[in-house]
C-alpha positions in Angstrom: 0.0 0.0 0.0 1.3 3.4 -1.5 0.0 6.8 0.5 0.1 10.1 -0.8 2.3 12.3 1.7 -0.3 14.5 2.1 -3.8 15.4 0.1 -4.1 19.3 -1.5 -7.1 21.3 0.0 -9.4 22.7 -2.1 -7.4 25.6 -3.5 -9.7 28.5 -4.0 -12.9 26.9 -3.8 -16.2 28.4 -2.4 -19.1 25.8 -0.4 -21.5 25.2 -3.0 -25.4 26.4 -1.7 -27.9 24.1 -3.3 -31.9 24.4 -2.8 -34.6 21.2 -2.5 -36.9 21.1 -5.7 -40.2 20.8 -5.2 -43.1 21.1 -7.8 -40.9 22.6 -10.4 -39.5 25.0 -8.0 -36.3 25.5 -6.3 -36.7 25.9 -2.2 -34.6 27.2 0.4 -36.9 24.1 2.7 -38.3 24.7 6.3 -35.0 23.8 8.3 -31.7 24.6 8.7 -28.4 24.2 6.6 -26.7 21.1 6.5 -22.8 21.7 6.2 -21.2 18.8 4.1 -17.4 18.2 5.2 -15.1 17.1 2.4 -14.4 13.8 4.5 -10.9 13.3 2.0 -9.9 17.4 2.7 -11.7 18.5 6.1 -13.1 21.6 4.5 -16.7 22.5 4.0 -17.8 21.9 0.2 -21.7 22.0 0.2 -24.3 23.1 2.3 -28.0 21.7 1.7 -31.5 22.7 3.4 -32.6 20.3 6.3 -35.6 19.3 5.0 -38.7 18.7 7.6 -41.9 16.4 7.2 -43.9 19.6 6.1 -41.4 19.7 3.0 -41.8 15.8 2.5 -45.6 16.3 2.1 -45.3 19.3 0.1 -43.2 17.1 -2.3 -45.4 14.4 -1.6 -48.7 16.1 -2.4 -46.9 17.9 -6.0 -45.8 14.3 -7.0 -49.2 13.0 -6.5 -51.1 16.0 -8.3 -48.5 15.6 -11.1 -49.6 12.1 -11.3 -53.6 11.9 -11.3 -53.9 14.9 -13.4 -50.7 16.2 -15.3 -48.9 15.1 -18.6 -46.2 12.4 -17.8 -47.8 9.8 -17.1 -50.7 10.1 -20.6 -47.3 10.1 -22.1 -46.6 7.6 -25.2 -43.6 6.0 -24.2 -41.9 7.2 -27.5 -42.4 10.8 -25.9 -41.0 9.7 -22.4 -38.2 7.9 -23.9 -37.1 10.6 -26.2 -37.0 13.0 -23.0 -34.7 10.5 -20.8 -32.0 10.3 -23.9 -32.2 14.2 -23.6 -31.6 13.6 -19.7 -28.6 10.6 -20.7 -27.0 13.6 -23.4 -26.9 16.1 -20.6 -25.4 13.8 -18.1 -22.7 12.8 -20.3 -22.2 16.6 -21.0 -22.0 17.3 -17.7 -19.9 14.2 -16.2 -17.2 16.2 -15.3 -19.0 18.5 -12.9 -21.1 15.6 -11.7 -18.2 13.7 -10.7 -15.9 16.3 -9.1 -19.4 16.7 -6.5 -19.1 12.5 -5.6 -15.9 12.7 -5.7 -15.2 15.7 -3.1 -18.5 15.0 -1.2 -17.6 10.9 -1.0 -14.2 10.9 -1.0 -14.2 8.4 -3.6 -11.1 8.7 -6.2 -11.9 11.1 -9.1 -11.2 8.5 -11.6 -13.7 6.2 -10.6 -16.3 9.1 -10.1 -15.7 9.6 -13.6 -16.4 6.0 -14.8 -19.2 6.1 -12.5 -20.5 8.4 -14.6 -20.4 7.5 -17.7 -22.2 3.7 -16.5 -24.9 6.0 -15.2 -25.7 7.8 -18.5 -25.9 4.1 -19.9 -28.2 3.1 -17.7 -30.5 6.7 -19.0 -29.9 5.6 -22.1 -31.3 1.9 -21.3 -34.2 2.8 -19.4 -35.2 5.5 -22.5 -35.2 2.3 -24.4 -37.2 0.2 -22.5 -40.3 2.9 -21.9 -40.9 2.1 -25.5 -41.3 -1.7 -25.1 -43.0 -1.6 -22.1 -46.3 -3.8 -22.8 -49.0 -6.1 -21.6 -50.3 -9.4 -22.6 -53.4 -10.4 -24.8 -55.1 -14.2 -24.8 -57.8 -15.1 -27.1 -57.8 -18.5 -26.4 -60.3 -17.8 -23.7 -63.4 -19.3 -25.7 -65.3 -17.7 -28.6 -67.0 -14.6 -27.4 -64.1 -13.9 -24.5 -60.9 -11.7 -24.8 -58.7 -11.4 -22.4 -55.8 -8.3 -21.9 -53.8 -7.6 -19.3 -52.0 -4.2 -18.8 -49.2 -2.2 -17.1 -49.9 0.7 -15.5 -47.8 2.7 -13.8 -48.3 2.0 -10.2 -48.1 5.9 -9.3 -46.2 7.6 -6.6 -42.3 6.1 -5.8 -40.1 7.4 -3.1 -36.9 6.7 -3.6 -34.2 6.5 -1.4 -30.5 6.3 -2.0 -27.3 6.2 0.0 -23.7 7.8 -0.1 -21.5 5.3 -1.3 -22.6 5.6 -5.2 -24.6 9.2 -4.8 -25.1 9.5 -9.0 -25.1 5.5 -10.1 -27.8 4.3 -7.5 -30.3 7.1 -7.9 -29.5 6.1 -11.7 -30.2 2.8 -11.1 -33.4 3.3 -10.0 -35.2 7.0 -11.2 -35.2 6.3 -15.1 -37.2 3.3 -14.7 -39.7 4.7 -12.4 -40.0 7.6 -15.2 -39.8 4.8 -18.0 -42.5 3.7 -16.7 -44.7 6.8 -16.1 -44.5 7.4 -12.6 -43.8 10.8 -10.4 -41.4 10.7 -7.7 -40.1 11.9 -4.9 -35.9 11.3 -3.9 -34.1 11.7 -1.4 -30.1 11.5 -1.3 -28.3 11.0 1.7 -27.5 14.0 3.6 -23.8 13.3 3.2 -23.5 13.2 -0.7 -26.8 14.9 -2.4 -25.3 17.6 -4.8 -25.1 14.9 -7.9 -29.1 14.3 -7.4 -29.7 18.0 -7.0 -27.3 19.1 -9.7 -29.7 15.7 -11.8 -32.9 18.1 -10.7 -31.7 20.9 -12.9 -31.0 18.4 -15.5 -34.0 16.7 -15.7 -35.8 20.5 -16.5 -33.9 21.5 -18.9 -34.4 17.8 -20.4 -38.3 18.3 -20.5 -39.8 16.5 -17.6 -42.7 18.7 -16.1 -43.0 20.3 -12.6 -43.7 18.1 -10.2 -43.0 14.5 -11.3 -39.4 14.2 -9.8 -39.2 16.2 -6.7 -35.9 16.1 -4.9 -35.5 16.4 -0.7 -32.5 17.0 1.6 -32.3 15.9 4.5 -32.2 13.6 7.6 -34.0 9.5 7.4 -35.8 10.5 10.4 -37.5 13.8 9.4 -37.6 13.4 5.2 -37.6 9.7 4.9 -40.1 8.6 7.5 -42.7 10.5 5.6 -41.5 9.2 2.4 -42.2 5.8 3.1 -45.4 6.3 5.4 -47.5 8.7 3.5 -50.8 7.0 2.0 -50.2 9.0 -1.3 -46.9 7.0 -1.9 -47.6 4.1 -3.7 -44.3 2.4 -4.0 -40.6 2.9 -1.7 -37.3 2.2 -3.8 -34.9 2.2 -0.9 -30.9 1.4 -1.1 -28.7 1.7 1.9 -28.3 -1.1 5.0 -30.1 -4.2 6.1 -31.1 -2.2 9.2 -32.7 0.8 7.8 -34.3 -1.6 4.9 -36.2 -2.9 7.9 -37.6 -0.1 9.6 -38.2 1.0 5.7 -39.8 -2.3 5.3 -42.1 -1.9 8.4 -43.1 1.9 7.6 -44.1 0.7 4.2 -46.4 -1.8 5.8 -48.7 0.7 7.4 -50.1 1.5 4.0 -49.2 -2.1 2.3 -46.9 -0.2 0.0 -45.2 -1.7 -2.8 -41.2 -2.2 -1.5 -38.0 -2.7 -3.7 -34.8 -3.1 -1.0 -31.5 -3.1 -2.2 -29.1 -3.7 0.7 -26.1 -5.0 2.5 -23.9 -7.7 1.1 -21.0 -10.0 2.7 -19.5 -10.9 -0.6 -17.4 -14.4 -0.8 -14.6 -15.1 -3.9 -13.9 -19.3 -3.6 -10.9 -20.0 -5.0 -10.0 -23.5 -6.2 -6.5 -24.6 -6.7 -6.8 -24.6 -10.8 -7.6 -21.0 -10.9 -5.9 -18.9 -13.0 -4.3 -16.8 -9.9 -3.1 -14.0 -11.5 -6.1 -13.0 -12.9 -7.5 -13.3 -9.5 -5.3 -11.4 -7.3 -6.0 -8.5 -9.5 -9.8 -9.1 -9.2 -9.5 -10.1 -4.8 -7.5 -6.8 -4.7 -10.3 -4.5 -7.0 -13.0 -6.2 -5.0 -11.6 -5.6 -1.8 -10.8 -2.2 -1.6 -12.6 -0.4 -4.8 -14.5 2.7 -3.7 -12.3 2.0 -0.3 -14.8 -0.9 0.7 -17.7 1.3 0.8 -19.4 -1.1 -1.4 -22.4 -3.7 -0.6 -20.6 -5.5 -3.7 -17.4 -5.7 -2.1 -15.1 -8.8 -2.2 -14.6 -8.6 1.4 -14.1 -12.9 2.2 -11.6 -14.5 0.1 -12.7 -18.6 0.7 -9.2 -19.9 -0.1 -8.6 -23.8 -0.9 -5.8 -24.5 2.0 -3.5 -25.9 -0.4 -3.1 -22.2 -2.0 -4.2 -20.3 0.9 -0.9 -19.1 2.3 0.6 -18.6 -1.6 -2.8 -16.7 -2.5 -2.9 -14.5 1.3 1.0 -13.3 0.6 0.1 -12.7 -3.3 -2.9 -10.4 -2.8 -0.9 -8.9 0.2 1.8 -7.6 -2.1 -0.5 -6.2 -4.6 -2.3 -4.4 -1.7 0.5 -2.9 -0.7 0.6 -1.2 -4.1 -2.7 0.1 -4.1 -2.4 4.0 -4.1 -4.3 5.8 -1.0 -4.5 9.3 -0.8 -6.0 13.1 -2.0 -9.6 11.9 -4.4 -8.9 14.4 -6.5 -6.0 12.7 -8.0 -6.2 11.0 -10.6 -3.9 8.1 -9.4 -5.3 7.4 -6.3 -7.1 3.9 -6.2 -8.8 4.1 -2.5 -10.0 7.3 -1.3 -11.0 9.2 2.1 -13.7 7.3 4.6 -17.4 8.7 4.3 -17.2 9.9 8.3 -14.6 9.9 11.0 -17.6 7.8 13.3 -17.3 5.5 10.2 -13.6 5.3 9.7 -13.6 4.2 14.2 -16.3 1.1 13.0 -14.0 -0.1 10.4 -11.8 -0.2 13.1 -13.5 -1.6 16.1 -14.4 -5.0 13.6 -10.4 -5.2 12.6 -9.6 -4.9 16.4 -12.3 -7.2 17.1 -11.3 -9.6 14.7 -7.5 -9.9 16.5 -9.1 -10.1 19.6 -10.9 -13.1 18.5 -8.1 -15.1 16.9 -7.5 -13.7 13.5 -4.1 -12.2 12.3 -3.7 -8.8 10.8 -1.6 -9.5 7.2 -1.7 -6.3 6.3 -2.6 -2.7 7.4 -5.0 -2.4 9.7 -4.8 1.2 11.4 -5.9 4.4 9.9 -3.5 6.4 7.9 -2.6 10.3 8.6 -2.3 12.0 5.9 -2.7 15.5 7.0 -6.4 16.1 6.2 -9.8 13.8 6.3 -9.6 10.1 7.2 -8.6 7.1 5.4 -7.8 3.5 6.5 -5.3 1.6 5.4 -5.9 -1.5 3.0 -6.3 -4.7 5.4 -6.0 -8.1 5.0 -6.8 -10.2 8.3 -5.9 -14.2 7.8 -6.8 -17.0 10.1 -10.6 -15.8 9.9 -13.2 -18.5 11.4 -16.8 -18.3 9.6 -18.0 -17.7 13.2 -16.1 -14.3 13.2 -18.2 -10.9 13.3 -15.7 -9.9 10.3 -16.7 -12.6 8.6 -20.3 -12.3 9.0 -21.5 -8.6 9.6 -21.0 -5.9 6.8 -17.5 -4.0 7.7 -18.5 -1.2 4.4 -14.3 -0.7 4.8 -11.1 -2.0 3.2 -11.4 -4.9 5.4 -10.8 -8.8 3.5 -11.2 -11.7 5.2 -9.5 -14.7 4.5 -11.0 -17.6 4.9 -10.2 -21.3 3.8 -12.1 -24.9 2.6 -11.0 -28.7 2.0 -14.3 -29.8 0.0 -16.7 -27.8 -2.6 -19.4 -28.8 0.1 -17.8 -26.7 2.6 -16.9 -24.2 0.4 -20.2 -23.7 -0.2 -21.6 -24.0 3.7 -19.3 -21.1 4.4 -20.7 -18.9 1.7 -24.3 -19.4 2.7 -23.8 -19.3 6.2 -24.6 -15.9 6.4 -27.9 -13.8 6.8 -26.6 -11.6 2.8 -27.1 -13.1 -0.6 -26.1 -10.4 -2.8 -23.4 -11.5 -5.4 -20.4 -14.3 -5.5 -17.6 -15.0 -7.3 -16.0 -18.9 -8.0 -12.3 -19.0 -9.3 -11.4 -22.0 -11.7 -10.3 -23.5 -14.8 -13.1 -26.4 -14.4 -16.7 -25.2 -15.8 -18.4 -28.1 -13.4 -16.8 -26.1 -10.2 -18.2 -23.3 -11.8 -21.8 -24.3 -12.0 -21.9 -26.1 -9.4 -21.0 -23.1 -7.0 -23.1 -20.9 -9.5 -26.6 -23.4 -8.4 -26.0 -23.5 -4.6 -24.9 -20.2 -3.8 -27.5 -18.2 -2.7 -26.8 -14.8 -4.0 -28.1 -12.5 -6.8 -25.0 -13.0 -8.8 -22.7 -15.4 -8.8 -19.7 -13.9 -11.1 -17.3 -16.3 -12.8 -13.7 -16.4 -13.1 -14.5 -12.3 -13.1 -15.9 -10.1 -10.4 -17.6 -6.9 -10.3 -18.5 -6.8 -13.6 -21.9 -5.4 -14.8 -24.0 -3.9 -17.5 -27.5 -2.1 -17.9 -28.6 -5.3 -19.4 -28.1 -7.5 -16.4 -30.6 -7.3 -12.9 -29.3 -6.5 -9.9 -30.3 -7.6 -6.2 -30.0 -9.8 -3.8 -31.5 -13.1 -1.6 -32.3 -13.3 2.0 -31.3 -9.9 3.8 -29.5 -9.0 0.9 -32.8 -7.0 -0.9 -36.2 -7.6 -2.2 -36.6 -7.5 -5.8 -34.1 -6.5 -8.7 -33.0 -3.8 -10.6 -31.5 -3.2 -14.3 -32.0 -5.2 -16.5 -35.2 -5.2 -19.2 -37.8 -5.9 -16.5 -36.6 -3.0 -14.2 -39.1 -0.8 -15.9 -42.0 -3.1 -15.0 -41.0 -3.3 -11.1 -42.9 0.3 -11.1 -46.1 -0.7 -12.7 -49.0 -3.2 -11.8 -51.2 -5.4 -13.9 -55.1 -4.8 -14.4 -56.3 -7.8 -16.4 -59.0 -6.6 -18.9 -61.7 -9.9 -19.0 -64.2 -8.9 -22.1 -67.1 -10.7 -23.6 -68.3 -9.9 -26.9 -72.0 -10.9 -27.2 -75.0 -11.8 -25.3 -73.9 -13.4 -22.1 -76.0 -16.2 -21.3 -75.6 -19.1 -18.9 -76.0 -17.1 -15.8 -75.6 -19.1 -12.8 -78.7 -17.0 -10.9 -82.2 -17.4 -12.6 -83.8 -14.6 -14.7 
């Protein structure tokens, strides 16, 4: 592991002051300002209303008026799509300033804000697509005088709810598709990393979409996102962020028997069988590990070695760790950037110490780094990990790996499953039976192969168990925000009546 000696502050640059948008209109909000600390400089770099319930409903209230009685959703999907390419033109005209704002306001590495980016106009791009070929069914094999249709609507109001770790992607993952669709909306970024989503507000006007069917919030869970996910004029919650709060989200939703999609945590194994090609996956264990610093429910954080490699594979990943460039996002060399929070940065630690405590050995890192301004943590390998380790069970969201090892497939695959997560997998080896086999039992969303981390706009995304509910991506994402009506017609006099005339 390679640190910069020390990051550069933001020479010459001014807080940026963003508003809330609400029914077209951009609001100063009912609360306070919320002061966003550059967590990889320790400066100031955004300041955002503190939005309260009374701004929730307002947004609420325009997203539902926008919906029973304005244009978007008496769109033809030809019109919708052709105003989300608009929206996919002006992100990728405006990646730059997009990804300086995740970059500074994340502390993830300015290079990867940037390929964030462009993945995210993609995904526009993709969902423009599919509001054109979103369709029903028909069946006419229903008897002579009966015809049967069945149609998707859009199911209405979404709240959507994103975290901190991938501010732009996320809310990209999951917006377009509700608007696909034609539904209005109401979003919320975190409080830690909103100025993408806000800076999206601005595009999403000058792309065409009318007042009032995205409406974007700032502010706390407790004040702005309790509403969003109680209010009987919500119709559906898209939520992403971890297992904990996808509960209480869960449980709000219930109130009003509300549509959910959950997208949360992950505790993400790589098994590694002794045929693997290794040095293609000591490349991939170190990317999995410690992209966007580990703050990543996709993360690769358990390696589940074979033990007759484990040692070799442990010392191999180790020296390519030690390579991996920490330091300043905003250069365009650094690999691992600054921790969202300092509270955040102590977790990370309190599982690495926990884990020593409880047996395991500290191969590399471990500690947090100084390096003059923010925080960062060093990338960490801990070896000698038992599956009955909190580090080896609970989500770390750090540059933690956890090294773990097997005799038998069978075991292999007991110690993936043996966990409460099902996100993704990966499987290592030169044998396509080992592959499939561990791609069948595995219970995760996606099970990667001789890769990891790879994705595309094409492919759904979620998870098993506590990992989610539902997918997104993929050419059914746009139906997740619609509902059937079956259409049941008769053509003719009905006769046969089971009651007598």
């Amino acid at each position: 592991m390679t640190a910069h000696v020390k990051p550069k502050a933001l020479d010459n640059f001014a807080a940026r002051d963003f508003r809330m948008l609400i029914d077209g209109v951009w609001t100063e909000g009912s609360g306070p300002a919320l002061e966003r600390v550059a967590p990889g400089h320790g400066v100031v770099v955004s300041r955002y209303p503190a939005g309260t319930k009374a701004d929730a409903e307002r947004a609420i209230a325009a997203a539902r008026k926008a919906f029973d009685d304005g244009p978007w959703p008496r769109m033809t999907g030809a019109e919708r799509s052709n105003i989300l390419l608009r929206a996919a033109d002006l992100i990728a005209a405006k990646a730059d300033e997009l990804a300086f704002l995740d970059c500074i306001e994340s502390g993830k590495p300015i290079s990867q804000a940037k390929g964030e980016l462009a993945g995210a106009a993609d995904i526009w791009r993709y969902a423009a697509a599919l509001a054109r070929d979103l369709h029903g069914e028909s069946y006419n094999t229903l008897g002579e005088g009966t015809l049967g249709v069945v149609l998707r609507e859009a199911i209405g109001v979404v709240s959507i709810i994103t975290p901190w770790n991938f501010p732009f992607l996320i809310v990209s993952q999951k917006l377009p598709f509700a608007l696909a669709a034609g539904c209005t909306t109401v979003v919320k970024p975190s409080e830690l990393t909103s100025g993408s989503t806000l800076l999206l507000g601005e595009i999403l006007i000058e792309a065409g979409v009318p007042a009032g069917v995205v409406n974007i919030l700032t502010g706390t869970g407790p004040e702005v996102g309790a509403p969003m996910t109680t209010h009987p004029d919500v119709d559906m919650v898209s939520f992403t962020g971890s297992t904990g709060v996808g509960r209480l989200t869960m449980a709000n939703a219930a109130q009003t028997l509300k549509k959910v999609s959950l997208e949360l945590g992950g505790k993400n194994p790589q098994i590694v069988f002794p045929d693997a090609n290794l040095e293609e996956f000591i490349d991939a264990a170190v990317f999995g590990a410690y992209f966007n610093a580990g703050e990543c429910c996709n993360a690769g954080s358990r390696l589940i070695l074979h033990k007759s490699i484990a040692a070799e594979v442990t010392a191999r990943v180790a020296a390519l760790a030690r390579k991996v460039r920490v330091g300043d996002p905003l250069d365009p060399t650094t690999q691992v950037g600054a921790i969202i929070t300092p509270q955040h940065l102590d977790k990370i630690g309190s599982y690495v110490d926990g884990a020593a405590t409880a047996g395991a050995s500290v191969a590399l890192g471990g500690t947090a780094l100084d390096l003059g301004l923010g925080q960062f943590m060093a990338p960490t390998i801990l070896s000698g990990v038992t599956p009955d380790m909190a580090v080896a069970r609970e989500e770390v969201f750090g540059p933690v790996l956890s090294v773990l090892t097997f005799e038998t497939t069978d075991e292999a695959i007991r110690i993936a499953n043996a966990i409460d997560y099902g996100l993704s997998a990966g499987v290592w080896s030169r044998d396509f039976d080992t592959c499939l086999t561990i791609g069948r039992k595995v219970r995760a969303g996606t099970v990667w192969m001789n890769t990891f981390m790879d994705g595309a706009s094409e492919l759904p995304f979620g998870g098993y168990r506590q990992s989610g509910l539902g997918r997104e991506l993929g050419r059914h994402a746009v139906e997740d925000y619609t509902e059937t009506k079956t259409l049941n017609m008769h053509m003719g006099a009905r006769t046969g009546w089971w009651m007598p005339r």
